[in-house]
Structure formats: structure tokens, C-alpha cells
C-alpha positions as CSV (number, residue, x, y, z in Angstrom):
1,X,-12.0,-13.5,-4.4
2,X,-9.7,-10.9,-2.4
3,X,-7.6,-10.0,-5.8
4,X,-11.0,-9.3,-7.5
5,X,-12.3,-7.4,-4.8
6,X,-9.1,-5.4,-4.8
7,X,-8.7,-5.0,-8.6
8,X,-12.4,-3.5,-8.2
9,X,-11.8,-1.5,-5.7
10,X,-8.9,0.4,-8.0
11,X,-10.2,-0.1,-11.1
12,X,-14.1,0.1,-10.8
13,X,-16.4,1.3,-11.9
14,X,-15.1,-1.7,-14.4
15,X,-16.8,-4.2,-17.0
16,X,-17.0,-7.8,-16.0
17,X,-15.1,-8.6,-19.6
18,X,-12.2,-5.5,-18.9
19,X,-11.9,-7.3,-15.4
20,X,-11.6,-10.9,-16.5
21,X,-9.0,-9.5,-19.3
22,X,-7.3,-7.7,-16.7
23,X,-6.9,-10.7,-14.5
24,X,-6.8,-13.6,-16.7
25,X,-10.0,-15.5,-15.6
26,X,-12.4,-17.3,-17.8
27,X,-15.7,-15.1,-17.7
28,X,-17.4,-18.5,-16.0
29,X,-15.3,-18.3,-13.4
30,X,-15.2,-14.6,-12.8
31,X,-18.6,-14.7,-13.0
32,X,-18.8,-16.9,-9.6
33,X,-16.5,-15.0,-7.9
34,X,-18.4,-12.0,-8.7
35,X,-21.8,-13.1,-8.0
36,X,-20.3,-14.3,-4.7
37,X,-19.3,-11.0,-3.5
38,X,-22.1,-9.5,-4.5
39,X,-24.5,-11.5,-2.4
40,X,-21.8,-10.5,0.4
41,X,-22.4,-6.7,-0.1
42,X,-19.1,-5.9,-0.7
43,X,-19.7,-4.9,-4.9
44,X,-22.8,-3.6,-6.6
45,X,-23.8,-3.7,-10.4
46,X,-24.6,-0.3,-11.9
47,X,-26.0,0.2,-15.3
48,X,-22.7,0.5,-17.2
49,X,-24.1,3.5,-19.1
50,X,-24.7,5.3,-16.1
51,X,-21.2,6.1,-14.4
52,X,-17.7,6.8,-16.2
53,X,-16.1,4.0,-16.2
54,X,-12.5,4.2,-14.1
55,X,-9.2,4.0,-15.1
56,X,-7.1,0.9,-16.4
57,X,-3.6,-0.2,-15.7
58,X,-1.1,1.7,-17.7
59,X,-0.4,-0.6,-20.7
60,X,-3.5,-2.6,-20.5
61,X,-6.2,-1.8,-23.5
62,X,-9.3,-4.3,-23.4
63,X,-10.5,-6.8,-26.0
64,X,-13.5,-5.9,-27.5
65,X,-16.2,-7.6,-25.8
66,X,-17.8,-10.5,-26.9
67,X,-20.8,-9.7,-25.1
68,X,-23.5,-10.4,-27.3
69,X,-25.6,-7.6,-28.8
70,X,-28.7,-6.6,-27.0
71,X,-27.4,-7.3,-23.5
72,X,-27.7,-4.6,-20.8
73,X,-23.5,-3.5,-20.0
74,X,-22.9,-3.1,-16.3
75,X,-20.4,-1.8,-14.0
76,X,-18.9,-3.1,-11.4
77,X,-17.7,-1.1,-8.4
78,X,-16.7,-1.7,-4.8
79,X,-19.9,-0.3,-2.5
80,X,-18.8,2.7,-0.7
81,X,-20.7,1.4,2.8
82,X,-19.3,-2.4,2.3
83,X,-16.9,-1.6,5.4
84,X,-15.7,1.2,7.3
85,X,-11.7,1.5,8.3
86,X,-10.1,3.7,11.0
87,X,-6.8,5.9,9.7
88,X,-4.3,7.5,12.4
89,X,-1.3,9.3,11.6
90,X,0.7,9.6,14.6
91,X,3.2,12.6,14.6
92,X,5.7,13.3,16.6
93,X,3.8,14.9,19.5
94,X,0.1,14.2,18.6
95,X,-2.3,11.9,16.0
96,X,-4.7,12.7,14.0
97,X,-7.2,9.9,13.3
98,X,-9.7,9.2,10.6
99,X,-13.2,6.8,9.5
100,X,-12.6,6.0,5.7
101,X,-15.2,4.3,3.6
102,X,-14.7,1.2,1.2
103,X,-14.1,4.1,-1.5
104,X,-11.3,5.6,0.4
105,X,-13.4,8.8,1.5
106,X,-13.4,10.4,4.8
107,X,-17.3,9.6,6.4
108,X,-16.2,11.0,10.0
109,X,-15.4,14.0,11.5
110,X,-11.4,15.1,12.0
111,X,-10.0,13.7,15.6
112,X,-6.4,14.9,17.2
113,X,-5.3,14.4,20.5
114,X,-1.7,15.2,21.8
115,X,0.9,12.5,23.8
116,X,0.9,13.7,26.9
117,X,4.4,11.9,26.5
118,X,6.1,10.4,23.8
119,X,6.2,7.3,26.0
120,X,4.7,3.7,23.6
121,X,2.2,3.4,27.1
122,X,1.3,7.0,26.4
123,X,0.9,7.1,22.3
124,X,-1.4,3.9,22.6
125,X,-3.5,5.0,25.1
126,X,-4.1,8.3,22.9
127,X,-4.8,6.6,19.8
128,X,-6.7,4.2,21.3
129,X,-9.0,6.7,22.4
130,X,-9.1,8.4,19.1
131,X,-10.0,4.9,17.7
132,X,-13.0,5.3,20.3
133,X,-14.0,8.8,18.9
134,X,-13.5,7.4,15.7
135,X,-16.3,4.3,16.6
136,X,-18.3,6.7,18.1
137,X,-19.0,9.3,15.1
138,X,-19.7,5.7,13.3
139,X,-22.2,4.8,15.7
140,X,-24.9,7.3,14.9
141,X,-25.0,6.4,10.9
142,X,-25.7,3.9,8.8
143,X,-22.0,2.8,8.0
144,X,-21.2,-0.4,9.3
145,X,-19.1,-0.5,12.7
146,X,-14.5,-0.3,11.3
147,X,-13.3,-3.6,10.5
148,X,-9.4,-2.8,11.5
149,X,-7.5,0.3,12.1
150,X,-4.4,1.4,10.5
151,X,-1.7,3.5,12.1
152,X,0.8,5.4,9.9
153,X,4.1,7.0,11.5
154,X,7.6,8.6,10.5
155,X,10.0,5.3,10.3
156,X,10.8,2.0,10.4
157,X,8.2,-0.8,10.7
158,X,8.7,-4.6,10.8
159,X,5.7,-7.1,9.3
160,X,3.1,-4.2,9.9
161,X,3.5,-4.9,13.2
162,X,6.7,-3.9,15.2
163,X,8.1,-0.3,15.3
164,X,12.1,-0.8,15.4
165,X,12.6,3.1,14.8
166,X,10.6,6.4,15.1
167,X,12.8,9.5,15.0
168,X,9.8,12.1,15.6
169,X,8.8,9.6,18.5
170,X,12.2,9.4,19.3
171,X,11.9,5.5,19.3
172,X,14.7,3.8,18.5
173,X,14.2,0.2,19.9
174,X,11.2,-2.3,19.3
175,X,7.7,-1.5,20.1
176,X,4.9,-3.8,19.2
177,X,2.8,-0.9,18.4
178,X,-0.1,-3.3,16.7
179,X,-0.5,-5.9,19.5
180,X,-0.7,-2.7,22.0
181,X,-3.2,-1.5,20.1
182,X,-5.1,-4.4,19.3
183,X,-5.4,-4.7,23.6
184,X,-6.0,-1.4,23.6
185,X,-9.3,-0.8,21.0
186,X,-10.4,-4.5,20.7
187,X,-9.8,-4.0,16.8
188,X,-7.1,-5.5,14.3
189,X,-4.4,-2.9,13.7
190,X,-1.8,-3.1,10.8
191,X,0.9,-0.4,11.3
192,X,3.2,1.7,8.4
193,X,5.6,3.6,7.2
194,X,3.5,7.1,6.8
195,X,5.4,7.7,3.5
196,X,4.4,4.0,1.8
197,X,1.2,4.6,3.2
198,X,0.6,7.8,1.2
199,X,1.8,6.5,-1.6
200,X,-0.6,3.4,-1.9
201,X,-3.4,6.0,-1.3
202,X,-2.6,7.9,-4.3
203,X,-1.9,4.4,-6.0
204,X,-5.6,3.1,-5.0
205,X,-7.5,6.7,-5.1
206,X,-5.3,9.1,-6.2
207,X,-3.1,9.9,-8.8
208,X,-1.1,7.3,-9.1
209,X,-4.2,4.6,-10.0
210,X,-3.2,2.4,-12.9
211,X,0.2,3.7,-13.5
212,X,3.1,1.2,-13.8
213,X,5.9,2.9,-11.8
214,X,4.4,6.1,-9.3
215,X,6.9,7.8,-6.4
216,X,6.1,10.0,-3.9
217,X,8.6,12.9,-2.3
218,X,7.6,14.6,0.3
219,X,9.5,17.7,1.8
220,X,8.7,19.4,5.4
221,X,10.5,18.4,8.6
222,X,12.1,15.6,6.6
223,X,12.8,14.7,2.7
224,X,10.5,11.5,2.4
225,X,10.4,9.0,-1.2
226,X,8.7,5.9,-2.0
227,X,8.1,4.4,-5.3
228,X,5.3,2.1,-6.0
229,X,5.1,-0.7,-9.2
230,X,1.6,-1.4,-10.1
231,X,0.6,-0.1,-7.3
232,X,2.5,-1.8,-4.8
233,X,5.3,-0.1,-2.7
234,X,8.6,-1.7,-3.4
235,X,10.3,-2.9,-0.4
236,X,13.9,-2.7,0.8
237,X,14.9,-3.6,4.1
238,X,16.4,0.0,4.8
239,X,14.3,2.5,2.6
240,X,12.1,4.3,5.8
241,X,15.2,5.4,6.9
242,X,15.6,8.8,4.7
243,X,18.2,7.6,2.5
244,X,17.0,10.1,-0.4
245,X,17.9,13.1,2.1
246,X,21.5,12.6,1.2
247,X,21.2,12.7,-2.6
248,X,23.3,15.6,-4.0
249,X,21.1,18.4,-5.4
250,X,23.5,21.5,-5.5
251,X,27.2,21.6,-4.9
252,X,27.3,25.3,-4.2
253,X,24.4,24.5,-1.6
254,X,24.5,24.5,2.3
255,X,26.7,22.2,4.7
256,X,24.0,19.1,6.3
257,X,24.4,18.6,10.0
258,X,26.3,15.2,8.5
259,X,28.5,17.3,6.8
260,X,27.6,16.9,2.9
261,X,27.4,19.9,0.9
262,X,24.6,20.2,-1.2
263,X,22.1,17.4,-0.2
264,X,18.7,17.2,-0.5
265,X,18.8,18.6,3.3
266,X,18.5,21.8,2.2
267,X,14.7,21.2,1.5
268,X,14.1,20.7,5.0
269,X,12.1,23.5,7.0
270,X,15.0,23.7,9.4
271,X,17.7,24.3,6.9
272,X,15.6,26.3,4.8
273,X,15.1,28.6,8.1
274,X,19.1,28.8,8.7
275,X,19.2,30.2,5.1
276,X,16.9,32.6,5.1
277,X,18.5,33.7,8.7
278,X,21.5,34.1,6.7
279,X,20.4,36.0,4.0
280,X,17.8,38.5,6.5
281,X,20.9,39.1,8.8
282,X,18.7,38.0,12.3
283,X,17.0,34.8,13.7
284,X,13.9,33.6,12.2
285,X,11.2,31.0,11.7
286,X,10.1,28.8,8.6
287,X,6.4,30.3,9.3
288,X,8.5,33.7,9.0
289,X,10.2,32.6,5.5
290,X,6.6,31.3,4.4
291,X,5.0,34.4,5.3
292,X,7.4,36.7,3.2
293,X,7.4,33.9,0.3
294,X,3.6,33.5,0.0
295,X,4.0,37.3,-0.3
296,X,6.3,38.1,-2.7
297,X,9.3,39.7,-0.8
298,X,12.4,39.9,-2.6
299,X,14.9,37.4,-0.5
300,X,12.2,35.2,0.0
301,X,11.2,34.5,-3.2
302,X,14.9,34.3,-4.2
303,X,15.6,31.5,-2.0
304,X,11.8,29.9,-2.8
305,X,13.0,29.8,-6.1
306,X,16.8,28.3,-5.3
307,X,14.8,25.9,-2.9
308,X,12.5,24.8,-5.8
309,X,15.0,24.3,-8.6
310,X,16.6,22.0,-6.0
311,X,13.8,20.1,-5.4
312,X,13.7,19.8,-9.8
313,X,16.9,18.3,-9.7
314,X,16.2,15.8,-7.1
315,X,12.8,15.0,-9.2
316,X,15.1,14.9,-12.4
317,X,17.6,12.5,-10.1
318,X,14.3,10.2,-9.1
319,X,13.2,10.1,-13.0
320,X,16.4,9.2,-14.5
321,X,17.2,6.1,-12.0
322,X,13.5,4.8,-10.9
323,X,11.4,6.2,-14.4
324,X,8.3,6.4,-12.3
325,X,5.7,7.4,-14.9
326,X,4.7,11.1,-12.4
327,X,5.6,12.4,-9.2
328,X,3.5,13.3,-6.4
329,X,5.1,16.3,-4.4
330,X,3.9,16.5,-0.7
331,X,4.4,16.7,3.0
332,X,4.5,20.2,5.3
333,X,6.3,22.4,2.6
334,X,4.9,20.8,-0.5
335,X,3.6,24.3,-1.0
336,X,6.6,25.9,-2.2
337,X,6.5,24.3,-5.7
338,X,3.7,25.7,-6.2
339,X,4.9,29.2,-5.4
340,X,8.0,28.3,-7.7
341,X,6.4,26.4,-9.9
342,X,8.7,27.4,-13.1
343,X,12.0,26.9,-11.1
344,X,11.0,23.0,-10.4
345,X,10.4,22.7,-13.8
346,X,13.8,24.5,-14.5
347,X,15.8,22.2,-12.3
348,X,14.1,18.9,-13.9
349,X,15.0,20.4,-17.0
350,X,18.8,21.2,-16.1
351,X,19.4,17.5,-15.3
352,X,17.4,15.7,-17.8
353,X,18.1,14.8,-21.3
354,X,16.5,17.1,-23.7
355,X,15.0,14.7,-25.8
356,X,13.4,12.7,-22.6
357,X,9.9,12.7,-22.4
358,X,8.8,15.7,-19.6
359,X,8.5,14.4,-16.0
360,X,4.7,14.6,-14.9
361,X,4.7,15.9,-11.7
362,X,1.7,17.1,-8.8
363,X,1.7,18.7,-6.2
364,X,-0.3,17.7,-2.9
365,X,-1.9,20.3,-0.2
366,X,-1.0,19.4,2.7
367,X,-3.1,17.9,5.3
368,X,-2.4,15.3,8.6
369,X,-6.0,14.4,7.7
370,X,-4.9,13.2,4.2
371,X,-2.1,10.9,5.9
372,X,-4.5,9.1,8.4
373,X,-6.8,8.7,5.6
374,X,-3.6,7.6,3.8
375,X,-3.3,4.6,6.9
376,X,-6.9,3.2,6.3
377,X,-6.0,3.1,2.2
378,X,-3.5,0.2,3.6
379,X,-5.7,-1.8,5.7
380,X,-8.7,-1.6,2.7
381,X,-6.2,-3.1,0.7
382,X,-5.3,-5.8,3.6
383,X,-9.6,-6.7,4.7
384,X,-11.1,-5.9,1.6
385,X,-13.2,-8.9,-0.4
């Protein structure tokens, strides 16, 4: 019942023939399970003529259906109201926190509340009265009460459930984050990596639904990747702990604080900041290099465009090994590929063959909102059906 739900829940609105296809169940017994959670309230039947139909797993074309003429087609889809989920994203010195519906949409209003410490007492106590806020916007509509919350934050997290390393928390020993927060709000709480997290929401409700192999690189503070098959993140012991940020992307490029010349360091804010400094002759900030980039100044949009044929050839590196079938560019300074838009597509070009298919790429605005939203995407997936 939970795999249908879920396969709904990507894939719907979807025909009860597609679905059985899809997931290799006799229509008698999909039928059952169907009718099942539909008397639960979690799916509804449209009139299949009435809504576009969603999209399929990449590979995966339908039978014709043996439906026999005459017969009303219907849709199913996952009802929006079924349940309501709590997102947070906790940064590095406030969160931002979320409600999501069944379809993945924001139904509250935007909550943030700084640490008054980065202290694990102090972060739970916040968040837990986000989660509050959160109930309370909730309260006055018709949307059922959240069924669990889900906490996404920069680093390393063991079984959903233990922190073991948060850099912008500056964290670096075990935290049970959920059971503190489970005390705290009264509520089950599943916690992640903010990067996976983002990544299932764009492989659930975003642009990664149905594709076989999707990744994710976000650039900002940090250089972030995840790559998701069928949807699912794949998982490696040691992959929240920025291993892409060393990955060579131009030999004549700047020294990294770990001494490698070149590295995909060199799309962080902070370096991006030192080499503008450089190249202006006096101390500035990344809001300053944006500023003059957004509008057009000479050095700026030189080293926009340097910055953005780097990030092509990381994106070329990323489709050569992993062949994800797109990209999604995001994070704090996922606005620059825009603004250089042809020099990304340059550097992919430089370092892929030329007969190779071109890589599909898109680019994300960026919004905290997005990544607590991105945190309830993972417990839908987990309490759904």
C-alpha cells in the first residue's frame, strides 16, 4: 500500500492500468489496494479526461489498456489535504520552517527564527517553536493537524536520526537532533542532509520526476552534489561531507585554503570575493561582486563569466562519470549561471565529447523556503499511504 501511495504521489495524476504496469501488480490486486486508500482519504479518482495526466518514469511507455470500450478512464492522484508535513531548514545561525501539503506545496505562511546560540539545547528549542508557529497557521484551516516534521541541515546525518557533523553549526560530535526534537514538539521528526533533501524534492515535484539518474550542485557558501537513481538519493557513507569541492575545474585557477589549485573552491562566495578583491585592487564583499555583476560592470562580469565556465566544467566532470540525465543548479549563488548563461554552456562544451548528447541543465532561484519545503518532501516520502 505505501509503494502505491508513493508511486501516486510522483506519478499521478496516473491510470490505474499505467500504475499496475508500472509496478507489476495484477489489476485485481491493485484494484484492492487502491480502493483501500481511497476509503482512507489519502487518493481521490478524477475523471481521467479532466486533468493532464503526470509524467512517467524515464524508459517506461504503457501497454495499451485493456480497459474495455465504453468505460469512464480515471485518474488517480494523491489528495493535496490527505496530510499536512512540517519542513525546517536549519542554517548556520537561524531556520526557516515550512507546512507542506500531500502535493508538496507550501499551505503556511514563511517562519524564521535565529539561535540565540549555536548550542544543540538552543537550535531545538528554536525549531521547536517554529514547529509551534508552524501548528498554529494549520490550526485555523481546514488541513489536517502535521503528521511529522522534517529538519534539513548542512552535513552529516546518521539513520535520519543522529547529527555526527554540522560545519555551519559548527557540530562536530553526535547530536540526537530527532529524539530532541521529538521531546521537544511532541511530533515524529526524521532529520537530513539539506542537499539529499533538495534533491528528492525535485525528484518527487520538481524537475527531476521520472528521470532515471538526476544530480543536484549547489554553489553559495559551499559546493554541494547529490545524485538521485529513480528517484532515490544514492548513499555513501562519506558523500555530505563536500567531497565534489575538491574536484579540479581550472589549473590556472586560485590556490583553496587546502592548498589545491584550481578546485571547485573557487565557486564559493568567499573565494569568489578574494578574486574580485584582487582584480578591484581594495577589500570587498560577495554582495559587492553581485551588485557590479547583476549590472554589467566590466571586471565583474569578466570574472562572472570565468566563475561560470568553471562551474560548466564541473557539470561536464558530473556528466561524464555519474550520466545523470539533467542537472539542477542551486544554492545562494545559483544566480550567476544565469547571468553567464553562455559561458556554462562553454565550459560543458570544453570538456565533453562533441558527439555526446548536450547536458540538460536548470537553474534554481534561490530560496531557504524552497529547502524547508525541500525537508517535508523527505518525510511525505517516509508517512505517506
Amino acid at each position: 500500500m505505501h509503494r502505491v501511495a508513493r508511486a501516486i504521489a510522483k506519478y499521478g495524476p496516473i491510470a490505474r492500468t499505467t500504475l499496475a504496469q508500472m509496478l507489476g501488480l495484477s489489476q485485481g490486486a491493485l484494484s484492492r489496494i487502491t480502493s483501500d486508500l481511497i476509503h482512507a482519504g489519502v487518493i481521490e479518482e478524477l475523471p481521467g479526461d479532466a486533468v493532464a495526466r503526470g509524467p512517467l518514469p524515464q524508459g517506461f511507455t504503457p501497454r495499451e489498456s485493456t480497459e474495455r470500450r465504453g468505460r469512464p478512464k480515471t485518474a488517480l492522484r494523491l489528495r493535496a489535504d490527505a496530510r499536512t508535513f512540517i519542513g525546517v531548514k536549519a542554517q548556520g545561525t537561524s531556520a526557516i520552517a515550512a507546512v507542506v501539503n500531500a502535493h508538496g506545496e507550501v499551505v503556511s505562511s514563511r517562519h524564521e527564527r535565529a539561535f540565540p546560540d549555536r548550542s544543540p539545547e538552543q537550535v531545538t528549542a528554536a525549531i521547536a517553536t517554529l514547529v509551534r508557529e508552524c501548528r498554529d497557521d494549520v490550526a485555523g484551516t481546514p488541513l489536517p493537524p502535521p503528521t511529522a516534521v522534517g529538519v534539513a541541515i548542512g552535513g552529516h546525518v546518521r539513520g535520519e536520526r543522529d547529527v555526527t557533523f554540522a560545519p555551519f553549526l559548527r557540530w562536530d560530535h553526535d547530536v540526537p537532533l530527532a529524539a530532541m526534537l521529538e521531546r521537544a514538539t511532541g511530533l515524529p521528526c526524521n532529520v537530513y542532509n539539506d542537499i539529499d533533501s533538495l534533491l528528492v524534492d525535485a525528484s518527487w515535484f520538481g524537475p527531476g520526476v521520472g528521470l532515471e539518474a538526476f544530480a543536484v550542485l549547489t554553489i553559495g557558501v559551499g559546493v554541494g552534489y547529490s545524485l538521485a537513481m529513480h528517484g532515490e538519493p544514492v548513499t555513501y557513507p562519506d558523500k555530505s561531507y563536500g567531497l565534489l569541492g575538491h574536484v579540479l575545474v581550472d589549473p590556472d585557477g586560485p590556490r583553496c585554503t587546502a592548498g589545491h589549485v584550481g578546485c571547485a573552491q573557487c565557486l564559493t562566495d568567499d573565494s569568489i570575493t578574494e578574486q574580485y578583491a584582487r582584480m578591484i585592487g581594495h577589500a570587498c564583499t560577495f554582495d559587492d561582486f553581485a551588485r557590479d555583476a547583476k549590472a554589467g560592470l566590466p571586471l565583474a562580469s569578466r570574472l562572472a563569466d570565468r566563475t561560470c565556465f568553471r562551474l560548466g566544467s564541473l557539470i561536464a566532470t558530473i556528466a561524464n562519470i555519474a550520466m545523470p540525465s539533467k542537472v539542477m543548479i542551486a544554492g545562494e549563488s545559483a544566480f550567476l549561471a544565469n547571468i553567464g548563461i553562455d559561458a556554462v554552456r562553454d565550459g560543458i562544451r570544453r570538456y565533453r565529447h562533441s558527439q555526446a548528447a548536450p547536458v540538460e541543465f536548470t537553474v534554481v532561484e534561490h530560496d531557504w523556503q524552497l529547502w524547508a519545503k525541500a525537508a517535508a518532501s523527505r518525510v511525505i516520502a517516509r508517512y505517506i499511504g
